[in-house]
C-alpha positions in Angstrom: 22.6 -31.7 -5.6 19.1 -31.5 -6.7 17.4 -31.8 -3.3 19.9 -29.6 -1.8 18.9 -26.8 -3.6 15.3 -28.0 -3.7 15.7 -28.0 -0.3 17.5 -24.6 0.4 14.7 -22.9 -2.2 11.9 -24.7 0.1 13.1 -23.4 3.1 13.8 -19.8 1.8 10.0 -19.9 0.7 9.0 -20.4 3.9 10.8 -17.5 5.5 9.1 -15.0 3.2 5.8 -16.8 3.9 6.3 -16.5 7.5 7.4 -13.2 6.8 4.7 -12.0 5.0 2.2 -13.5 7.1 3.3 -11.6 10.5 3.7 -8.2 8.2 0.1 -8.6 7.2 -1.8 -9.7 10.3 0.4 -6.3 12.1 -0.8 -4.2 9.2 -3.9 -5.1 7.6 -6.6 -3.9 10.6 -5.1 -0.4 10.1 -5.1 -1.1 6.2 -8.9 -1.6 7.1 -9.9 1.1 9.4 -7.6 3.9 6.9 -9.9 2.7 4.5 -13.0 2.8 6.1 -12.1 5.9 7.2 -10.9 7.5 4.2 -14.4 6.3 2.5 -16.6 7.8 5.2 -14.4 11.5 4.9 -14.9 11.0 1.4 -18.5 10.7 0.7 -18.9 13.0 3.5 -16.9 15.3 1.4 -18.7 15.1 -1.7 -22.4 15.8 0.5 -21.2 19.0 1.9 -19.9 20.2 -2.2 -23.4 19.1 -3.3 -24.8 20.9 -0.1 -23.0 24.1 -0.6 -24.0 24.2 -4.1 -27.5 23.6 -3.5 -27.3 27.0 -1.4 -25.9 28.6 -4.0 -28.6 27.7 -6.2 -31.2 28.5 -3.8 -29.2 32.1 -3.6 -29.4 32.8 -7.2 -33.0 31.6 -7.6 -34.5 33.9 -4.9 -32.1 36.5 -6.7 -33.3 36.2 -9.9 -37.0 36.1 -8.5 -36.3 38.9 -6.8 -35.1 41.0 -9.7 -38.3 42.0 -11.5 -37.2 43.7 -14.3 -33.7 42.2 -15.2 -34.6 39.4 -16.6 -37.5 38.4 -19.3 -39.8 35.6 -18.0 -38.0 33.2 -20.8 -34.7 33.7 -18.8 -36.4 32.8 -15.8 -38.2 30.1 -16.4 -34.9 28.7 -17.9 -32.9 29.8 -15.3 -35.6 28.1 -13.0 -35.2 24.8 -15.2 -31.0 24.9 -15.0 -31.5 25.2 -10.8 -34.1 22.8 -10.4 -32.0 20.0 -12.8 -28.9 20.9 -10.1 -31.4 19.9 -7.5 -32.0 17.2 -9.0 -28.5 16.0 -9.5 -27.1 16.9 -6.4 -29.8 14.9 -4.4 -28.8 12.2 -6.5 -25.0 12.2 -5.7 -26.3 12.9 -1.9 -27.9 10.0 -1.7 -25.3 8.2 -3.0 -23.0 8.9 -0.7 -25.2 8.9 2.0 -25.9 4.9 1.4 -21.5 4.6 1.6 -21.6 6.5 4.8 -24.8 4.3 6.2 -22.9 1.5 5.2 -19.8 2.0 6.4 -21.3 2.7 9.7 -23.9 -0.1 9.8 -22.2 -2.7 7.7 -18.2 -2.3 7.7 -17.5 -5.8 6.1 -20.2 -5.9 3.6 -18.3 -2.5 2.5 -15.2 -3.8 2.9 -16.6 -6.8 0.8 -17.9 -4.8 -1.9 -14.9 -2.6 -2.2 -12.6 -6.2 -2.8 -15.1 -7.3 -5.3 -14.8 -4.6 -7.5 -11.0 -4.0 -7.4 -10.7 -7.3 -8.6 -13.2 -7.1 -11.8 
């Protein structure tokens, strides 16, 4: 009785295995390339914000340059400081996501790699 349904539990295991092995070797490469993808739109994403605000503080520096007598040389110079630490920061995050992008495009699996490891910390 035991080895009947030792038996029956055994085989039924195998099923799902064999099941779940032809489910993920159809569906894991596009698992892989949605994520690669969805990784490259994102950082690409994130460059253009940080570009788009960089213009917008290059705007409003040559505006408050321009505007001689509107602003006290105090509120410029810290105006100037504000801008130039958004510079700053944005590079930062640009280069950041510039390194995902060159790395999904250079080095898919060591990305792919990378992204495993740290969803399983």
């Amino acid at each position: 009785m035991k080895e009947t349904i030792m038996t029956q539990f055994l085989e039924k295991s195998m099923s799902y295995l064999q099941s779940a092995e032809v489910f993920t070797k159809k569906e894991l490469p596009l698992f892989i390339e949605e994520t690669l993808n969805f990784n490259l739109y994102y950082s690409s994403m994130w460059i253009i914000l940080f570009l788009i605000i960089i213009i917008i503080c290059s705007v409003f520096m040559f505006c408050i340059h321009k505007v001689e007598n509107t602003f006290s040389r105090t509120d410029k110079e810290a105006f100037t400081v504000m801008v130039i630490v958004a510079y700053f920061t944005c590079v930062l995050f640009i280069g950041m996501d510039a390194k995902t992008i060159i790395k999904i495009k250079v080095a898919p699996r060591l990305f792919l790699i990378e992204k495993v490891r740290s969803l399983t910390r």
